[in-house]
MARFIRO-921228 format. One line per field, with one value per atom (N, C-alpha, C): chain; atom name; y, x, z; residue number from 1; residue in three letters. Coordinates in Angstrom, 1 decimal. Layout:
! residues N
chaine = [A|...]
atome = [CA|...]
north = [Y|...]
east = [X|...]
up = [Z|...]
num = [NUM|...]
residu = [ALA|...]
This chain:
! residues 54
chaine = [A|A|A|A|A|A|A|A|A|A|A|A|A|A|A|A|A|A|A|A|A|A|A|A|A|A|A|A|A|A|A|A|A|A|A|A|A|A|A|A|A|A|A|A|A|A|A|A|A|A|A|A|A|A|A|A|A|A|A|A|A|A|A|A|A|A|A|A|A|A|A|A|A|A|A|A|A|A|A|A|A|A|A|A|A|A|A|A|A|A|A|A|A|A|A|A|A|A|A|A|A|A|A|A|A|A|A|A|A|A|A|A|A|A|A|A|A|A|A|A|A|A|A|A|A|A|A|A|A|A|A|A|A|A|A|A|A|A|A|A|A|A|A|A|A|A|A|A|A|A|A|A|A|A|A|A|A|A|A|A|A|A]
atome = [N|CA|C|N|CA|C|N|CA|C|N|CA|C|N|CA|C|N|CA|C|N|CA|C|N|CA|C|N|CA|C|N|CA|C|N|CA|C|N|CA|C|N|CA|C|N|CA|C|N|CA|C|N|CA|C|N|CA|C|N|CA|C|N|CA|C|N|CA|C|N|CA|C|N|CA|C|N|CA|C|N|CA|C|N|CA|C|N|CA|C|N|CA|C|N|CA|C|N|CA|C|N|CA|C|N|CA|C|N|CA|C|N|CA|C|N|CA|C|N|CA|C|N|CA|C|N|CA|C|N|CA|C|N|CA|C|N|CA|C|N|CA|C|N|CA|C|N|CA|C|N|CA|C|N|CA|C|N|CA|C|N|CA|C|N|CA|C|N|CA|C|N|CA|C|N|CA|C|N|CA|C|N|CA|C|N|CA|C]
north = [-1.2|0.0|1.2|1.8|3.3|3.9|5.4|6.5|6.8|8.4|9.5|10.7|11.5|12.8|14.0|14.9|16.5|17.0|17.9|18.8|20.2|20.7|21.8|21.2|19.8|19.7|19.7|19.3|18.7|20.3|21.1|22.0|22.9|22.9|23.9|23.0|21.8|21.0|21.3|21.4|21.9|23.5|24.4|25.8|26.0|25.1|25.1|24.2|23.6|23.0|23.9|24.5|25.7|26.9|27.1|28.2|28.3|26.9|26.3|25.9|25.3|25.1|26.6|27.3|28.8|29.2|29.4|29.4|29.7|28.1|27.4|27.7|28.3|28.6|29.7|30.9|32.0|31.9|31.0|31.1|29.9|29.9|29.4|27.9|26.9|25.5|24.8|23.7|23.2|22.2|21.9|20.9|20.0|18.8|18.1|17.8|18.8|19.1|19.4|20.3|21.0|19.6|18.7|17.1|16.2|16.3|15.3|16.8|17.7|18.5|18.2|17.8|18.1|15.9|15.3|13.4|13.4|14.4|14.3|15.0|15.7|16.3|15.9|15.3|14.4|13.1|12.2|11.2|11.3|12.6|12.6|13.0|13.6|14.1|12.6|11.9|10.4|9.4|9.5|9.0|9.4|11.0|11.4|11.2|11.2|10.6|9.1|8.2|7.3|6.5|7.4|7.3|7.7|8.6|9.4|8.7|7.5|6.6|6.0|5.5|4.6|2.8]
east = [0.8|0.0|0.9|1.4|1.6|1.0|1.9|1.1|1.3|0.5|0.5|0.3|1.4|1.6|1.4|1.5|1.7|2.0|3.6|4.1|3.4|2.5|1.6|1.3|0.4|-0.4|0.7|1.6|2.7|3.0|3.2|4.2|2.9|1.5|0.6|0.4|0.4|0.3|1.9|3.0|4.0|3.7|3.3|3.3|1.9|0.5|-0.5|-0.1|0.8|1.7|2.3|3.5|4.3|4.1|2.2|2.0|0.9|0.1|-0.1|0.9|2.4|2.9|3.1|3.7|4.0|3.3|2.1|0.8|0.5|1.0|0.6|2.1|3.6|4.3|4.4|3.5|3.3|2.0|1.1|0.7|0.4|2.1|2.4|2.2|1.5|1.0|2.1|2.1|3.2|3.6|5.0|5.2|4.5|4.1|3.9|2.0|1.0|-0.3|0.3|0.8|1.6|1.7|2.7|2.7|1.5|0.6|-0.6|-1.6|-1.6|-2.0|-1.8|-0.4|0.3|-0.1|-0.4|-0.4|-1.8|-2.6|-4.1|-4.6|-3.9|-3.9|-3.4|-2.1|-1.9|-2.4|-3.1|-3.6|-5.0|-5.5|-6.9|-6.8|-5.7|-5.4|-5.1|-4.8|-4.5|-5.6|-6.5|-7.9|-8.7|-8.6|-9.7|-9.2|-7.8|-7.7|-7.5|-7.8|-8.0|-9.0|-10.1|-11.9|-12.1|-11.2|-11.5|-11.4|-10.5|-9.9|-10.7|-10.8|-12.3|-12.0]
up = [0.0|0.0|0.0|-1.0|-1.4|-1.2|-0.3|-0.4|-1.5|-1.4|-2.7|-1.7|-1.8|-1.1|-2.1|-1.9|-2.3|-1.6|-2.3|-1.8|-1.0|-1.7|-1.3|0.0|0.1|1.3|3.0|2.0|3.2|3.7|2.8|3.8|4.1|3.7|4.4|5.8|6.1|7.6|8.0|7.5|8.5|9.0|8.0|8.6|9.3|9.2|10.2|11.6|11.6|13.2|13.9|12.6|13.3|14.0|13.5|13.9|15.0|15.4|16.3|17.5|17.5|18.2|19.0|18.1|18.3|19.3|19.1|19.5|21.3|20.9|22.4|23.3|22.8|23.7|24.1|22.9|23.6|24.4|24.9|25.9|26.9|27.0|28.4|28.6|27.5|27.3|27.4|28.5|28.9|27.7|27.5|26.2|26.6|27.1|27.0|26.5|26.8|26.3|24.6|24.2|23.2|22.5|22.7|22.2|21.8|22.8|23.0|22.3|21.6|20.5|18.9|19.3|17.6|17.4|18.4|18.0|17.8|18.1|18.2|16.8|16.7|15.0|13.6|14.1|13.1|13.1|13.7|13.7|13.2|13.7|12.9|11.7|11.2|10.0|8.7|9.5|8.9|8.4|9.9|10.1|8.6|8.9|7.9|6.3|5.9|5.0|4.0|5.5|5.1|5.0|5.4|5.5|4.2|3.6|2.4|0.9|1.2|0.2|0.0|-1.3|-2.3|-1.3]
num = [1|1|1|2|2|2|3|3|3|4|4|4|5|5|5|6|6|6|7|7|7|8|8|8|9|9|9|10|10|10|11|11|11|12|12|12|13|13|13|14|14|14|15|15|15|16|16|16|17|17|17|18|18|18|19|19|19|20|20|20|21|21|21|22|22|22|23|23|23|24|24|24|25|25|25|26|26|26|27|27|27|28|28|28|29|29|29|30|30|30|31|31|31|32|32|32|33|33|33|34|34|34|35|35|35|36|36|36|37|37|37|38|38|38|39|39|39|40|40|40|41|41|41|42|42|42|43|43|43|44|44|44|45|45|45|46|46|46|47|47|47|48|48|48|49|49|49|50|50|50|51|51|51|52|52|52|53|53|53|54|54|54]
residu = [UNK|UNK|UNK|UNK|UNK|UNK|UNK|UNK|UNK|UNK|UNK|UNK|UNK|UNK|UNK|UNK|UNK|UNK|UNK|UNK|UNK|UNK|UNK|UNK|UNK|UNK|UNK|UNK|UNK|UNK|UNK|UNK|UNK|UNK|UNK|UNK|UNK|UNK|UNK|UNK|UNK|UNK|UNK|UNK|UNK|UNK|UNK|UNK|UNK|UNK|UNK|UNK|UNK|UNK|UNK|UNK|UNK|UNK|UNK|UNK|UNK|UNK|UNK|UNK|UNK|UNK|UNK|UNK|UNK|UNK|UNK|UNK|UNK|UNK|UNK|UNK|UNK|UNK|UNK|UNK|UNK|UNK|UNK|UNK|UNK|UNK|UNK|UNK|UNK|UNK|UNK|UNK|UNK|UNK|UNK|UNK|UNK|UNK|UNK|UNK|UNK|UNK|UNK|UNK|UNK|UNK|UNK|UNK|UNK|UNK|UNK|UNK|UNK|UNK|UNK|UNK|UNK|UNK|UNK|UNK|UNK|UNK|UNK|UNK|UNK|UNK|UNK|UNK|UNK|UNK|UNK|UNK|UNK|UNK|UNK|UNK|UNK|UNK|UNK|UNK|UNK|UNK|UNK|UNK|UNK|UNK|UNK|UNK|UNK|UNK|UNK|UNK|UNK|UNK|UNK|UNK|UNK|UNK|UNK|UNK|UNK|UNK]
């Protein structure tokens, strides 16, 4: 089972993390919530693309 990526999508989910993480250290979010944010986001991000598949 091969993926199939795109560049565009890849780096708009790196700069919507970066600016989310950002986010959450300017207000004071301890790393570890900050972590269990970014595994809860990319997992559903996975989920919903693989509900998405024929």
């Amino acid at each position: 089972m091969g993926g199939e990526g795109q560049i565009r999508g890849t780096l708009i989910g790196v700069v919507f993390l970066g600016i989310l993480v950002n986010g959450m250290t300017l207000m004071n979010i301890s790393e570890y919530w900050q972590h269990v944010v970014q595994g809860t986001l990319i997992l559903s991000a996975v989920l919903i693309n693989r509900a998405n598949q024929p």
